[in-house]
MARSE-495530 format. One record per residue (C-alpha): y, z, x; chain. Coordinates in nm, 4 decimals. Example, Ala and Ser with C-alpha at 12.3 -4.5 7.8 and 13.67 -1.06 7.14 Angstrom:
2
R        yy        zz        xx  kette
R   -0.4500    0.7800    1.2300      A
R   -0.1060    0.7140    1.3670      A
This chain:
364
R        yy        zz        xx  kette
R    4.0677    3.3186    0.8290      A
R    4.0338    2.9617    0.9502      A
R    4.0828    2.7107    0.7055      A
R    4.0000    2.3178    0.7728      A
R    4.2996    2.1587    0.8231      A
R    4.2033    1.7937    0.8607      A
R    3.8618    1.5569    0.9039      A
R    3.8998    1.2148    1.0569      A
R    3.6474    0.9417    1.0861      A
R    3.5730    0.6977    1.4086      A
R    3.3202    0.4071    1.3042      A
R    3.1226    0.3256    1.6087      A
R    2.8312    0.0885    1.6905      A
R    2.5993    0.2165    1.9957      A
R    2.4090   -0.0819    2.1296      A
R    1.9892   -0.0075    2.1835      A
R    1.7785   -0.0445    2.4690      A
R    1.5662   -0.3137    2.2801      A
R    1.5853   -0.4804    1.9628      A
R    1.4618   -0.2001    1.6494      A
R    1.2316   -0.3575    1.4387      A
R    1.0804   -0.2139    1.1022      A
R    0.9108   -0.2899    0.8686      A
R    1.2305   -0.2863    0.6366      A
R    1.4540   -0.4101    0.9246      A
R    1.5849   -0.5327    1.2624      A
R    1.8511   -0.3835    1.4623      A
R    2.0266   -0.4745    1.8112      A
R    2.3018   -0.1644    1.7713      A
R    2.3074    0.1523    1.5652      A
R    2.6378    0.1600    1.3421      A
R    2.7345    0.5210    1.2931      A
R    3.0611    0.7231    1.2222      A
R    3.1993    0.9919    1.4229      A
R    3.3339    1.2832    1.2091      A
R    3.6244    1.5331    1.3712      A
R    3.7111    1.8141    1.1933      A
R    3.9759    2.0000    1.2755      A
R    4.0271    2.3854    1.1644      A
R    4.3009    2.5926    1.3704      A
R    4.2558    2.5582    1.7087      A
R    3.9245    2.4795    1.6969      A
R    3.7474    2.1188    1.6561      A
R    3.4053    2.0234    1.5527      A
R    3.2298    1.7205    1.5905      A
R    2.9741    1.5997    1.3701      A
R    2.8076    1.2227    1.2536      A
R    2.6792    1.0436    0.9902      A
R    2.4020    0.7680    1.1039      A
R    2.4133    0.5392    0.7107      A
R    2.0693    0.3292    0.6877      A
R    2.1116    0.1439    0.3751      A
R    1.7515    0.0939    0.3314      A
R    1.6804    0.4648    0.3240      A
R    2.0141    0.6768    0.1995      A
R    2.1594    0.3710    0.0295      A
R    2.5006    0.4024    0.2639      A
R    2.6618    0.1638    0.5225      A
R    2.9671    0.2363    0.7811      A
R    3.2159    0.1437    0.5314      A
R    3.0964    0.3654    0.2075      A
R    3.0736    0.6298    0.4889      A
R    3.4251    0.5917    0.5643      A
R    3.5215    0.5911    0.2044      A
R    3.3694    0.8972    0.1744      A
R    3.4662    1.0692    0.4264      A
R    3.8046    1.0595    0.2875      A
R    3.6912    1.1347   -0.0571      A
R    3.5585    1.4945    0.1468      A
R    3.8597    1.5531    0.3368      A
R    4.0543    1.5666   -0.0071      A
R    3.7700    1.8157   -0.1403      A
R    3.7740    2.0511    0.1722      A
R    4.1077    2.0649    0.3350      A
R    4.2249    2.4540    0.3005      A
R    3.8547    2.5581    0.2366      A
R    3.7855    2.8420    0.4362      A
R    3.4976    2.7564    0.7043      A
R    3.3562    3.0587    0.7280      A
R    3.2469    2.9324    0.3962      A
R    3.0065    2.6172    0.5345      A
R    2.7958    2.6254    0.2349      A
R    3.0051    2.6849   -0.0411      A
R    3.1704    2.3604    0.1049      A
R    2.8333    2.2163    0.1387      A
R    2.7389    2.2000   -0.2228      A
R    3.1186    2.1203   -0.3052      A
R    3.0616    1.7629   -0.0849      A
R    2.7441    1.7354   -0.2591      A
R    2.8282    1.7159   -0.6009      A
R    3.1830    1.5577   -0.4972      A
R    2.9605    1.2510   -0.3215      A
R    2.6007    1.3021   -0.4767      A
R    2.5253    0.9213   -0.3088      A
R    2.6747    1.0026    0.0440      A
R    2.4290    1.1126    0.1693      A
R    2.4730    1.0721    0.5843      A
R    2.8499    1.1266    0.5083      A
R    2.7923    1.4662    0.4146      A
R    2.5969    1.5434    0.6390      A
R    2.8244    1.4398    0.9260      A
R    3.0788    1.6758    0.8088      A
R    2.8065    1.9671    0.7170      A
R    2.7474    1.9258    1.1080      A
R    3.1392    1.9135    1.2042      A
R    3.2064    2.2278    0.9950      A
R    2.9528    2.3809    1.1921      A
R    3.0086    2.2910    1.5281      A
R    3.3752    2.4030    1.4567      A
R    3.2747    2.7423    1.3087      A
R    3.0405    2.8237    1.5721      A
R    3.2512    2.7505    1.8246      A
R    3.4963    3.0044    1.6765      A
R    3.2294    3.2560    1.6860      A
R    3.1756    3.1946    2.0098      A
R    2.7852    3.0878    1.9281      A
R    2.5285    2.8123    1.9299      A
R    2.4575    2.6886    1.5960      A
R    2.0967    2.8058    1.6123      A
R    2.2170    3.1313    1.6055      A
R    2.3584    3.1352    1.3074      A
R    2.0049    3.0312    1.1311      A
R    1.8701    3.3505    1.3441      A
R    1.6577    3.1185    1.5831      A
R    1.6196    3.1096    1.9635      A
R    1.6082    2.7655    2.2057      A
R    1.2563    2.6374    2.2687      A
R    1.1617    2.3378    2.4517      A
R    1.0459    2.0431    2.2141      A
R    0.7871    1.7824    2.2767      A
R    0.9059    1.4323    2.1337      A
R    0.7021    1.1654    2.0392      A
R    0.8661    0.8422    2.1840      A
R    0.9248    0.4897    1.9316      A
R    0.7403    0.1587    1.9344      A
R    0.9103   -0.0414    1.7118      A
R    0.7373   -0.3832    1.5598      A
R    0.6989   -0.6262    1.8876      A
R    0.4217   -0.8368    2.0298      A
R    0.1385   -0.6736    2.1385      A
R    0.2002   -0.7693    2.5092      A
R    0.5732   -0.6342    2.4711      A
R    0.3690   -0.2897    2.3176      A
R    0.1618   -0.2215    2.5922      A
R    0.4019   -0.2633    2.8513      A
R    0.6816   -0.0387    2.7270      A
R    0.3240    0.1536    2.7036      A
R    0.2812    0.1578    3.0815      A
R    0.6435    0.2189    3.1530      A
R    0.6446    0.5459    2.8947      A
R    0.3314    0.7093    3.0170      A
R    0.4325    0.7119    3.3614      A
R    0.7281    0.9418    3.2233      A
R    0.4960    1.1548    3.0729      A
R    0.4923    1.0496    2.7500      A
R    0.1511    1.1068    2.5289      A
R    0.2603    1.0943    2.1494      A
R    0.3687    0.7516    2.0649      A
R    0.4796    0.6781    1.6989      A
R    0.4308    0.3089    1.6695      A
R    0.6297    0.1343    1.3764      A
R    0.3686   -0.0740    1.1353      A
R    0.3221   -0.1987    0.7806      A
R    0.4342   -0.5872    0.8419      A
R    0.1016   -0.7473    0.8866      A
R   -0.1906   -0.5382    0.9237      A
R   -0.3507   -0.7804    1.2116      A
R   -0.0818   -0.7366    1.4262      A
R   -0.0306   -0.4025    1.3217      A
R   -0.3387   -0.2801    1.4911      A
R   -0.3511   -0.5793    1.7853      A
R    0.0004   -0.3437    1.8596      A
R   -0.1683   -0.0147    1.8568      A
R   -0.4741   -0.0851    2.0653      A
R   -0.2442   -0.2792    2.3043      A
R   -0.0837    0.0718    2.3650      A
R   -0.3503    0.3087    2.3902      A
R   -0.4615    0.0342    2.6829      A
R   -0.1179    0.0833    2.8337      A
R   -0.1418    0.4792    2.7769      A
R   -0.5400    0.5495    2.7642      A
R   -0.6184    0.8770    2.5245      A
R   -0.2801    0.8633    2.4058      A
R   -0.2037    1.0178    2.0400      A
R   -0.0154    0.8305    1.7339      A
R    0.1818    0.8763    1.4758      A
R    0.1378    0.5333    1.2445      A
R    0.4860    0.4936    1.0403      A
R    0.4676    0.2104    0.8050      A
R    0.7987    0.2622    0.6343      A
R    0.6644    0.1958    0.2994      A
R    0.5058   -0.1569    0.3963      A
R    0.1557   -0.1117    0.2864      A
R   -0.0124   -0.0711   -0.0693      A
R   -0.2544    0.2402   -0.1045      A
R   -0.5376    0.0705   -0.0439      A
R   -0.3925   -0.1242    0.2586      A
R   -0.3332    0.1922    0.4270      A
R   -0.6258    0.3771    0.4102      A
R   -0.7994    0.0542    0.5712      A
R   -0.5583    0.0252    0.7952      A
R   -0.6383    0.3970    0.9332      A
R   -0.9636    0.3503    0.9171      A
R   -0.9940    0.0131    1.1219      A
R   -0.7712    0.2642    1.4023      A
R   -0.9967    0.5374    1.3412      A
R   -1.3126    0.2888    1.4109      A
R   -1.1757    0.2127    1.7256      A
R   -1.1847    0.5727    1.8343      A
R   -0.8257    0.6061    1.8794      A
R   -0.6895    0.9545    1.7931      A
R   -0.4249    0.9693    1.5012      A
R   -0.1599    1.3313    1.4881      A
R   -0.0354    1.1535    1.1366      A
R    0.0443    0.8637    0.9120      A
R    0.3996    0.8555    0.7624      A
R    0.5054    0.7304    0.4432      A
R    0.2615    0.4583    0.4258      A
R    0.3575    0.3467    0.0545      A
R    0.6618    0.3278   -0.1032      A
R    0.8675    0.5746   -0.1387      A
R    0.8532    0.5679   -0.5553      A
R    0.4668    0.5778   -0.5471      A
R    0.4409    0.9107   -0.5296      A
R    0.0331    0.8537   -0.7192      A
R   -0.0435    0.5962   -0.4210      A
R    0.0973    0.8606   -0.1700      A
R   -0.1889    1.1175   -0.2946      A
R   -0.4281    0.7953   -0.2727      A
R   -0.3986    0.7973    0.0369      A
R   -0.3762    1.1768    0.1474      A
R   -0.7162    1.2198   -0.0643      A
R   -0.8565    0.9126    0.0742      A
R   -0.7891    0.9454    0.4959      A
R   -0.9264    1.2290    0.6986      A
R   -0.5821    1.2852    0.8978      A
R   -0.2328    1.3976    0.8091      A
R    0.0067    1.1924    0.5605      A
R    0.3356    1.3118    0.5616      A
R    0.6422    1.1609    0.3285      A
R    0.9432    1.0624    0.4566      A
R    1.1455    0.8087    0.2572      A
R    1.0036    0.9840   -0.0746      A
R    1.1117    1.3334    0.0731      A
R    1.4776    1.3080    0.1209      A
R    1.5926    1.6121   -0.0588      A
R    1.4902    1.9098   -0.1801      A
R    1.4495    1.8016   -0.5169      A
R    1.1830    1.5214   -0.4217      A
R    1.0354    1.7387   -0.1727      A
R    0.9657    1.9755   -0.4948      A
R    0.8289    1.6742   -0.6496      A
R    0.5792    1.5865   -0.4069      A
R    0.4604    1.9589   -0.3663      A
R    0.3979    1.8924   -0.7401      A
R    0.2239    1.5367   -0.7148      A
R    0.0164    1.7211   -0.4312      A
R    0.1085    1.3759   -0.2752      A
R    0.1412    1.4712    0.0754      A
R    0.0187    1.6996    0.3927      A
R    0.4158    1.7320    0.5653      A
R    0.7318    1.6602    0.4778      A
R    0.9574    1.4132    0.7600      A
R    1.2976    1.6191    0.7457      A
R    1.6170    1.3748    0.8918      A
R    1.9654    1.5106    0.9001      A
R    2.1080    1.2166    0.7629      A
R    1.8992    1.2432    0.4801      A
R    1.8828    1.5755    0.3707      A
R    2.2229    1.7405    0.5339      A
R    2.1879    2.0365    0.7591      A
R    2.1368    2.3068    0.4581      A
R    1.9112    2.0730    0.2528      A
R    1.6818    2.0507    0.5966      A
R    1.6749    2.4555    0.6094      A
R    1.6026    2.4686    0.2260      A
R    1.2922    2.1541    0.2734      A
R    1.1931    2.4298    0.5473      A
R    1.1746    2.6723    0.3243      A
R    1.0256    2.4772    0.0588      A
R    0.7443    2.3651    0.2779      A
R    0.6450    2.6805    0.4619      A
R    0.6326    2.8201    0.0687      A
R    0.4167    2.5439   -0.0257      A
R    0.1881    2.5233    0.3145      A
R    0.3177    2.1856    0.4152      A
R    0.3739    2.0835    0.7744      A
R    0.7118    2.0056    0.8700      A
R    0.8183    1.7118    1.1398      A
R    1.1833    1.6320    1.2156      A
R    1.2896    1.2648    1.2636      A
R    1.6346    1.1148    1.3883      A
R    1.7599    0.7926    1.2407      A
R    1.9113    0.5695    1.5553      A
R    2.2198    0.9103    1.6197      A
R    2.3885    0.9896    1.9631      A
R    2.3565    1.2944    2.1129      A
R    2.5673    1.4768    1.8302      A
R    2.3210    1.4207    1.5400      A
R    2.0138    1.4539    1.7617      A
R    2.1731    1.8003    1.9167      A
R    2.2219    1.9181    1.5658      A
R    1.8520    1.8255    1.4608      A
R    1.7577    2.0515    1.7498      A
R    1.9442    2.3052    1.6921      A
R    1.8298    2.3410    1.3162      A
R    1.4666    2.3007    1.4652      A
R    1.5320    2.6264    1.7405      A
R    1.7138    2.7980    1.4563      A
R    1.3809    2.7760    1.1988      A
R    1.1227    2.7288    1.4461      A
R    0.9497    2.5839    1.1418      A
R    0.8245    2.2353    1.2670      A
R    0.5447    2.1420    1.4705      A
R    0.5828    1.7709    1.4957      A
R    0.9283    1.5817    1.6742      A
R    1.0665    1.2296    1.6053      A
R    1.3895    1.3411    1.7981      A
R    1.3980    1.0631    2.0314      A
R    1.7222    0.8575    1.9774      A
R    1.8208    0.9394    2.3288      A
R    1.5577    0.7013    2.4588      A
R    1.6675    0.4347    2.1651      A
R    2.0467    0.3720    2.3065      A
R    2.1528    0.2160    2.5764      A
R    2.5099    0.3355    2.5800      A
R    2.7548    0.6029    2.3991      A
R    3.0613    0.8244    2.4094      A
R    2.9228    1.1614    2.3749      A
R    2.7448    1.3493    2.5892      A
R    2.6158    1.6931    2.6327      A
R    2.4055    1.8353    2.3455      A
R    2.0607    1.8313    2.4913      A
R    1.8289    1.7679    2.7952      A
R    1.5584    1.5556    2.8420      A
R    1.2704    1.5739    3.0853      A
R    0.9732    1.3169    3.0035      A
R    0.8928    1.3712    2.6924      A
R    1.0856    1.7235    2.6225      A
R    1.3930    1.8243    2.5127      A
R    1.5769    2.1267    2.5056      A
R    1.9435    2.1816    2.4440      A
R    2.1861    2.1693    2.7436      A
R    2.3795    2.4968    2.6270      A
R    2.6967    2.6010    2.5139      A
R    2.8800    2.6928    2.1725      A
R    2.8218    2.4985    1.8466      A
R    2.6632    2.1766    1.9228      A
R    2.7040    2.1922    2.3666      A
R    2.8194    1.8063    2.2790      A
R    3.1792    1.6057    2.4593      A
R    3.2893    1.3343    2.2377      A
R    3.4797    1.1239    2.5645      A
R    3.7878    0.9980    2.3646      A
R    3.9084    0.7674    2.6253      A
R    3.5661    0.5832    2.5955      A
R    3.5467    0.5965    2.2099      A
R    3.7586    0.2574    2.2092      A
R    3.5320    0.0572    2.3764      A
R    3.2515    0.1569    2.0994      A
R    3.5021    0.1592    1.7532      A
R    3.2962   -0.0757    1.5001      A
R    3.5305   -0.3678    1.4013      A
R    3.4489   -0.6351    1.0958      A
């Protein structure tokens, strides 16, 4: 029986390719925190990616809770992942990303004792995944270059960040379908529009002729009544994100009847919670995308591996990999233009490089 015998925490900040700009935010590096758990001979890496906006969290209530968990689960058995997994939940019902960083570590550790991927414990097999690739809020002229530069890699699914001002929302998209003619979007406003602000806001796209796979949580995330508004009111696909970050809400906007899909993100939801949304949402008829919030190669290897293992989702926002510049980790998965599959190997296929790990710890 292996039993976890210790997790420790490295706080890291990952500079980006470009500056990330939201309609809630603006970042220059992604602050995350490396989780290690260590059970017998075996070690399992896993991460938790804090946006405060969204999961409430920062690196340093991360860190705080991370030790709060290692109290709770050293000597649990880890054959016994979920037992442990609703122990860290209602041990650190706010830590959200934290838990999930060690959900993934206890994983990646137990796999690897079973000699196994992690999809194959969910019963799934590896596929290759089509990505959409990130726009974030920038000047039109900015937009339709990175445009030019992302088409010629193949990309054809761009999900263009919106909801600051609706002008220069839509000078941003039709600056990229000129970059990347016949190209598809996703339109993520992060909450920054009323109701009726985003059903116009489709529609001026839509008049325009430009083709549209979904709109993501257009309102805020509380507004579950302006949600339906505009599911009832636009002819293409809402989905929630920020209203959808457990199961519980996900129940609660099956109920509403507020949405078409359901965004599932790791550092939302935990690795369990996402298979339970999947469950929830195949019950209920609701599509399923999976999203990535700014993680290395650990947290986007683990979104792909609960994606292969459900082979529930039909829509990927796993693109982090083209967000960063640099990072200590490698392995995990393999990208060719704008696919992914993962590179192989038990539990996650990911190498944390410790020697390079200093030159990326987060310091105040």
């Amino acid at each position: 029986m292996l039993r976890i015998d210790k997790i420790l925490a490295y706080p890291i900040e990952v500079p980006l390719v470009e500056p990330f700009e939201t309609s809630y935010r603006r970042a220059v590096t992604s602050p995350t925190v490396i989780v290690e758990l260590h059970a017998g001979d075996f070690v399992g890496y896993g991460e938790a990616t804090p946006v405060r906006q969204v999961t409430g969290e920062d690196v340093n209530t991360v860190q705080h809770d991370l030790m709060t968990a290692a109290q709770a689960l050293v000597g649990a058995d880890l054959s016994q992942y979920r037992l442990s997994a609703r122990k860290l939940s209602e041990t650190l019902p706010q830590g959200k990303s934290a838990c999930t960083g060690v959900e993934i570590a206890m994983l990646d550790a137990y796999c690897k004792s079973l000699n196994i991927p992690i999809y194959s414990l969910f019963g799934g097999a590896p596929i290759r995944i089509e990505t959409d690739v990130t726009i974030a809020i920038c000047p039109p002229d900015h937009a339709r270059e990175r445009a030019i530069e992302l088409r010629a890699k193949g990309f054809n699914i761009f999900k263009v960040k919106v909801g600051k001002d609706q002008e220069e929302d839509l000078a941003r998209v039709v600056a990229i379908s000129e970059g990347a003619p016949g190209c598809t979007f996703v339109l993520d406003a992060n909450q920054g529009y009323t109701p009726a602000q985003a059903v116009k806001f489709v529609k001026s796209v839509q008049e325009r002729n430009l083709s549209i796979r979904l709109v993501e949580q257009p309102v805020d995330a509380a507004d579950l009544n302006g949600l339906r508004y505009v599911t009832e009111h636009v002819d293409v696909p809402v989905f929630a994100d920020e209203a959808a970050q457990t199961p519980a809400e996900v129940l609660e906007v099956v109920r509403y009847k507020a949405a078409d899909g359901v965004n599932v993100k790791l550092m939302k939801a935990g690795m369990i919670g996402a298979l339970t949304i999947s469950s929830i949402c195949r019950a209920a008829k609701l599509d399923l995308m999976f999203g990535c919030m700014l993680e290395t190669h650990i947290g986007q290897a683990a979104s792909v591996q609960v994606a292969c293992g459900t082979n529930s989702f039909s829509v990927f926002d796993l693109d982090s990999d083209m967000l960063i510049d640099k990072q200590p980790i490698a392995g995990g998965v393999i990208r060719k233009g704008p696919y992914i599959k993962l590179a192989g190997g038990v539990g996650l296929g990911c190498e944390v490089d410790k020697s390079a790990l200093e030159t990326f710890l987060k310091r105040d």
